[in-house]
N, C-alpha and C positions, 0 to 999 in steps of 0.2 A: 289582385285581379283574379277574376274566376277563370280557371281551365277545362274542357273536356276532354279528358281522357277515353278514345274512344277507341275499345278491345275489340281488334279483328282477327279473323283463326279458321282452318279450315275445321269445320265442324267432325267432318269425321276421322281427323287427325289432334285435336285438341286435346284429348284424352289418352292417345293408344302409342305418342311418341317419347322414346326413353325420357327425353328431357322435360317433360309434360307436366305439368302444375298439379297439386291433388290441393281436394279442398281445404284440407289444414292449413296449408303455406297461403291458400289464396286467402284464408280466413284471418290466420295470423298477420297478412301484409297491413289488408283492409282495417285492421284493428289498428295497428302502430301508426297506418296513415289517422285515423280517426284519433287514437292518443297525440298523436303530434299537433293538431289543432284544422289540419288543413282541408280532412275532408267532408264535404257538404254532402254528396250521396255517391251511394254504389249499388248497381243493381247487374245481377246476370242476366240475361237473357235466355227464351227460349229458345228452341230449334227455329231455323228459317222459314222452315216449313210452316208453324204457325203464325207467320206476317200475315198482316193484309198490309197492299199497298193501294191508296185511297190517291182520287186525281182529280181538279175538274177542270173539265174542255169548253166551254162555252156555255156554261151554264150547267151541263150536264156530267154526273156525278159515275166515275167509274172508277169499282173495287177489285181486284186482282189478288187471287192470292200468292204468297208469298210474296220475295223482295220486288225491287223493281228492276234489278238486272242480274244479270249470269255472273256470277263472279268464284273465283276459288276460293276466297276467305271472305267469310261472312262476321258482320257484325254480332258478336258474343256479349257486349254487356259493356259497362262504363263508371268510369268517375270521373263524379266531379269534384274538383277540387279549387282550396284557395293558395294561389300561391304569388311569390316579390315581384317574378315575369317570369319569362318565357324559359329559360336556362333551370331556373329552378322546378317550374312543370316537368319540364323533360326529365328531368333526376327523378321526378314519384315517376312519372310515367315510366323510365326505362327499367323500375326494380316492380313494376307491374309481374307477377309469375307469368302469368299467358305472353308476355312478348317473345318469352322465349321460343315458342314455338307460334309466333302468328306476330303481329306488330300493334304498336299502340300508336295510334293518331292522337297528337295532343293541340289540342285550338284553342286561342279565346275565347270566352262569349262575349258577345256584346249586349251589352245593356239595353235594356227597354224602359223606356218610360211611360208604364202604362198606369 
């Protein structure tokens, strides 16, 4: 079953606390998830600041920039990955570097038949 691993973090502490991820270890994780078979993609994200958030109201189309609410920790980036279930998601997701300092939301996707 597929998981999304979804990396949240205060942006302006993601970086600057002792226990803070550098990009070797996030590199080296992302690698050992991809040798192990289980990851389908990984991508970081940019700052919040470059969102647009897109809506439509009745037909009519409105862009906003940035997220679409106030929040402390922002979404930083994700994997997806394949994994038995849910239990085993959770084990890549809790050796994700960035949880240490921010959290990682792990979900199913549900499938589309398109």
């Amino acid at each position: 079953m597929k998981y999304l691993c979804l990396v949240y973090s205060n942006e302006q502490e993601l970086h600057t606390q002792p226990d803070s991820p550098k990009d070797d270890e996030c590199f080296a994780y992302a690698q050992a998830v991809q040798e192990s078979g289980r990851m389908l993609a990984a991508e970081a994200l940019h700052p919040v600041e470059t969102a647009t958030t897109v809506r439509m109201r009745g037909g009519k189309l409105s862009i906003t920039d940035g997220p679409f609410a106030e929040t402390k920790e922002q979404l930083a980036g994700f994997y997806l990955i394949e994994a038995r279930d849910l239990n085993e998601a959770i084990q890549i997701g809790a050796k994700i570097p960035a949880a240490r300092v921010g959290c990682v939301e792990v979900r199913p996707v549900r499938e589309l038949d398109v």
